[in-house]
N, C-alpha and C positions, 0 to 999 in steps of 0.2 A: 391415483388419477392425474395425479403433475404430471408425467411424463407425456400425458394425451393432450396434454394443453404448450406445455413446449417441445415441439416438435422438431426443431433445431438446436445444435448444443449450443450455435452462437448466443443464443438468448437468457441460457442460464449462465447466472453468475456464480453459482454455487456458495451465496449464502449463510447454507443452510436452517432456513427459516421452516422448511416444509419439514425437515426432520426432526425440528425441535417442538414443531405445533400438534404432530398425529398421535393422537389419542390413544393407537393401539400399537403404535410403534411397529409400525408397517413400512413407513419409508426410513430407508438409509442410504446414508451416501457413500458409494463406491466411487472406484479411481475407473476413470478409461486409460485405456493404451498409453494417454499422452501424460498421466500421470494427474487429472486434475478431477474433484468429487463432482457426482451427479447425482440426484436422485435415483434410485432404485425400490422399487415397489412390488411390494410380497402382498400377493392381489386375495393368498389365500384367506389372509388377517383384513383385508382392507371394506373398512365398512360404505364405504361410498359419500362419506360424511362431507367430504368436498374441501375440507379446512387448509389441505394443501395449496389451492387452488386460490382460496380465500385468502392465502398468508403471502402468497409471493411477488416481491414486490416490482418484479417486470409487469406482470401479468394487472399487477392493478396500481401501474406509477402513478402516483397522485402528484398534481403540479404546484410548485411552489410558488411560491408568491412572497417577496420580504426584499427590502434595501439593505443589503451587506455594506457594510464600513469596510476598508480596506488600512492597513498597516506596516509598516517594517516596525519587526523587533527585536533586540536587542539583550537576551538576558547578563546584567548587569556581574553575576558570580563566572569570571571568567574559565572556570577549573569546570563546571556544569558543560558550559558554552563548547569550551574545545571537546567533552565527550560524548558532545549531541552531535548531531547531523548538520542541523545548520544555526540557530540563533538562541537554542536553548530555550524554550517558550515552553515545550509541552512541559516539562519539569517545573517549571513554575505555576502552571496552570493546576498540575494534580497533587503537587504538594498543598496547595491553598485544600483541594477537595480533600487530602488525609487531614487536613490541619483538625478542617470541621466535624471529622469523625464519620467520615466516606472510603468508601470503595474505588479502585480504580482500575478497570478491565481495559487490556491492553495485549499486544503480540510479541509474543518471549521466546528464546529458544528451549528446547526441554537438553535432555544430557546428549542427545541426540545430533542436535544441532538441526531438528526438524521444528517449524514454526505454527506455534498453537498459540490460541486465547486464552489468557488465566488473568485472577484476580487478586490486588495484592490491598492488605490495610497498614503498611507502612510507607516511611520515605525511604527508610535503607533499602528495600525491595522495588523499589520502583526504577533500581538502577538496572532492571533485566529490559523494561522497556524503552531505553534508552536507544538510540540509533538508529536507522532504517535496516530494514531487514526487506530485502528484496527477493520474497517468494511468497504466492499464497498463504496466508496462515490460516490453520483448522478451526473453524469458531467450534466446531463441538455441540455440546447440550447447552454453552455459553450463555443464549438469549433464557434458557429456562433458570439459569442463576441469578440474571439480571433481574430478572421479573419478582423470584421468591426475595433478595433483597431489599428492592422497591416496595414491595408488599409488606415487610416485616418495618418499613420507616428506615431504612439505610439511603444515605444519601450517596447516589452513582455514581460515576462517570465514566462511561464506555467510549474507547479508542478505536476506530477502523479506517478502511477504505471509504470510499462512496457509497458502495454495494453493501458491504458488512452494516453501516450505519441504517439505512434503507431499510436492512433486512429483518434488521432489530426493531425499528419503528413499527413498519407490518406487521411483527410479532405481536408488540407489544398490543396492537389498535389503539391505545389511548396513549395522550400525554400526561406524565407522572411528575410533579411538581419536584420530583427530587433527584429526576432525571437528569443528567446534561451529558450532550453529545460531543464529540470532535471528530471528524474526516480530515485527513488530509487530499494534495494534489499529487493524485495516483498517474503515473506514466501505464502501468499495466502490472498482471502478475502474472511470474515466472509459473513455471510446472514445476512443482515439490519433487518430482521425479527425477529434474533436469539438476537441480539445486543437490539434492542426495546423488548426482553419479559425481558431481565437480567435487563434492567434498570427498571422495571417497578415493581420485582422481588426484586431489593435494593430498590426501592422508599416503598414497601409495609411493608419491616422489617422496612426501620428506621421512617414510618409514616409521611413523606414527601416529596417532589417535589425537586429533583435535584440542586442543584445550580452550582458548577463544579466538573468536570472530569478529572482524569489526568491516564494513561494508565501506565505511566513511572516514579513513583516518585523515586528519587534518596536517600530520608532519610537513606536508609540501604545499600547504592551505588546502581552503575551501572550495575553491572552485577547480582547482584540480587535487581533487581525493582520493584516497588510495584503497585496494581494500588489502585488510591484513589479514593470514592465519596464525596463530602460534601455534605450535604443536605441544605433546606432552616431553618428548625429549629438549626443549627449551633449542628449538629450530625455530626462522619466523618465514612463510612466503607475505612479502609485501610489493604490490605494484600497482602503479596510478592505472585509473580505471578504465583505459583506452590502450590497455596493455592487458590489463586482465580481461582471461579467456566468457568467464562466467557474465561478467559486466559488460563482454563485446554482446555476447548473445542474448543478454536482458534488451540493452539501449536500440540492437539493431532490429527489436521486437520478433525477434527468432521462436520463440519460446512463451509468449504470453497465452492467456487463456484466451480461447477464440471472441470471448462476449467483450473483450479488452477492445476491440477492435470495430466491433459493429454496434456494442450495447451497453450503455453506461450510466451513471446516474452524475454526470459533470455537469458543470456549467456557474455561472455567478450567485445562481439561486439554489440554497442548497437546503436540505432539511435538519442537519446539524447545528448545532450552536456556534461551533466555532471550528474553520478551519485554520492548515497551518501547510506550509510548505517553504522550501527554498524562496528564498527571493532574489534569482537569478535577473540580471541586470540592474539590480540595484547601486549598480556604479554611472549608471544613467539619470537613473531618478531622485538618490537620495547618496551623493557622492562621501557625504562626509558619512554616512554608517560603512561605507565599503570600507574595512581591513582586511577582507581576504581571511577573515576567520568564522565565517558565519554569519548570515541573518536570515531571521524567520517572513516569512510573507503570512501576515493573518488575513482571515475574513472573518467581523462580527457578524452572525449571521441571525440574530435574535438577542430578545430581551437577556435571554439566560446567560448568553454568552457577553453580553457588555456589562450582564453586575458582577463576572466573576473577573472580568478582565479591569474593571475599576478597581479589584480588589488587590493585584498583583502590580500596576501600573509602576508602584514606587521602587520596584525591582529589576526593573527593566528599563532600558532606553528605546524610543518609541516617538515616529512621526507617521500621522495621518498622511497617504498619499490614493491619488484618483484610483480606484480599480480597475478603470480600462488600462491605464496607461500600463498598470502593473501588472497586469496578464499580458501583454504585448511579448515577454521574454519568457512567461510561463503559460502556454499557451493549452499543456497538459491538463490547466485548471476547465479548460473550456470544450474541447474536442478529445477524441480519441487520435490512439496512434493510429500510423498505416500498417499493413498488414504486409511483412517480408514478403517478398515471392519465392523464398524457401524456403519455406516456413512448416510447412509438409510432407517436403522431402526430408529437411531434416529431421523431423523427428521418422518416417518409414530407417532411416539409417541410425538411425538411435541406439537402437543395440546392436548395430555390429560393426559401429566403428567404434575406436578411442575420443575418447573426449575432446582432446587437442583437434585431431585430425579433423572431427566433424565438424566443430564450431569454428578452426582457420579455415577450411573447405567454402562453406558455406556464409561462411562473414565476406572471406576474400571474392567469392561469387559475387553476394550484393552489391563489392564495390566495384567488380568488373561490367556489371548491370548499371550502377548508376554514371561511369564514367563512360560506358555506350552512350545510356540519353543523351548526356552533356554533348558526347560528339556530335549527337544525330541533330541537337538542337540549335547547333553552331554553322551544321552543312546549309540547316535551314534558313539559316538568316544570313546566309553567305548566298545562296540561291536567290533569295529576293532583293538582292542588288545585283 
């Protein structure tokens, strides 16, 4: 029945809340064209029960209401810090939750180097969810593992998007006292589709099979980050991210999921416990945390999330700063992106070009498009004098 109630693919987010809730296991989520899941509903099995419809949390946003605390953080273990993405905060946050004898669901790659949900009860394992990983990750039957843990008395803590976090809440309908959430601030995500032809695209220049990944290396700092491959013949491609092909066509929103764009669950009010992202201009507001090695931007977003975060505090370095101010450079936390205007074309050329050629093609297009306006907007104010 989901599929009769979103009628547009910009509106799903894909979740998968509706395929972890149906009873007869009627909906699944398949890829379209563009490589990104959707509902699918096998109408033979489907009892009319509606639960899909009931669980999705576009379809039934509920509005938040709460005064988030706003933070730069800082984690204190510098060796953490340089092999997280930005201030080393979520590693602090989920050690405390294995410390207490919890669970921590989070987005890992598998041997694949494709990105799923799993769930780890160590600290040594929690180094898979380290870094940013810039592509949709699969949550899976995920929300139905959450739920049986919460139920057996396991203390949680599930990592997502905006959407993922949302999606789990819907699932869940109730608040579970041993619950605790995190989102971060999501720019968009990639197609799984897109992310599996680049790798396969590096595997073919350096003549072998991947061995690790890193989206975010810090060699050349933080604010301009690189991404790395290593390969298994001990080869490395490494180049800052306004140079990589994959990182052009993430940032220049090439390749996002269409809901990244029209339908989102952003904003200051969030229904997670705690978020976390970049704290991009932090050389403005809090000049003595800038080294150019990372810092976290948090939101306390509830009770649950400021007793875990009293509990890590002495680990970290850490100033209270205004929230507006601090979304003024991370504006991601608040609005969606814009939508390329080739954003379409490229993916109908998707498989019949090379990799390179389609995303220099079409990046170099966007800039020839945005260096028109500039023109056009310059003829115009040369006009009205």
């Amino acid at each position: 029945m989901i599929d009769k109630e979103l009628k547009e693919k910009k509106y799903c987010v894909g979740c998968f809340a509706c395929d972890n809730i149906c009873p007869v296991n009627c909906v699944s989520m398949v890829c379209d064209e563009e490589g990104f899941w959707y509902p699918n509903v096998d109408y033979s099995k489907c009892t009319k029960c509606g639960k899909c419809i009931d669980v999705c949390p576009v379809i039934n946003k509920k509005e938040v209401t709460n005064n988030p605390v706003a933070y730069a953080c800082i984690n204190k273990n510098g060796l953490i810090r340089l092999d997280s993405s930005s201030g080393g905060m979520f590693t602090l946050i989920t050690e405390k939750i294995i410390d207490d004898g919890g669970v921590v669901f989070g987005a890992a790659f598998n041997d694949e180097f494709e990105v799923g949900h799993i769930y780890v009860k160590t600290k040594e394992a929690l180094e898979k969810f380290r870094g940013s990983k810039y592509v949709q990750s699969k949550i899976g039957k995920t929300y139905k593992e959450v739920k049986d843990l919460l139920e057996s008395g396991e203390k949680v803590l599930f990592s997502g998007t905006p959407c993922q976090v949302a999606g789990l809440k819907s699932y869940l309908k109730e608040d579970y006292d041993n619950l605790f959430s995190i989102d971060i601030i999501c720019h968009g995500v990639p197609s799984p589709m897109v992310w599996q032809k680049y790798i396969s695209y590096r595997e073919n220049i350096a003549g072998s099979r991947t061995k690790r990944i890193s989206f975010r290396q810090k060699n050349d700092g933080w604010k301009k980050y690189s991404v790395s491959f290593q390969f298994q013949n001990d080869t490395e491609y490494y180049e800052p991210l306004d140079k990589d092909l994959y990182m052009n066509a993430f940032l220049k929103n090439l390749c996002l999921r269409p809901s990244c764009y029209d339908y989102n669950f952003k904003g200051i009010q969030r229904i997670s416990d705690i978020t976390l992202g970049d704290f991009w201009g932090i050389q403005n507001l809090v000049p003595e945390m800038d080294d150019d090695k990372g810092t976290s931007l948090i939101f306390i977003n509830s009770e649950k999330g400021n007793l875990i975060f009293d509990k890590i505090k002495d680990k970290c370095k850490y100033k209270k700063v205004d929230i507006i101010n601090a979304i003024k450079n991370n504006t991601a936390a608040i609005k969606s992106v814009n939508k390329n205007p080739n954003r379409e074309i490229f993916f109908e050329n998707f498989d019949i070009m090379p990799f390179d050629k389609l995303v220099a093609k079409y990046c170099l297009e966007d800039k020839v498009v945005s260096i028109s306006k500039k023109i056009k907007r310059i003829i115009t104010k040369i006009k009205r004098f």
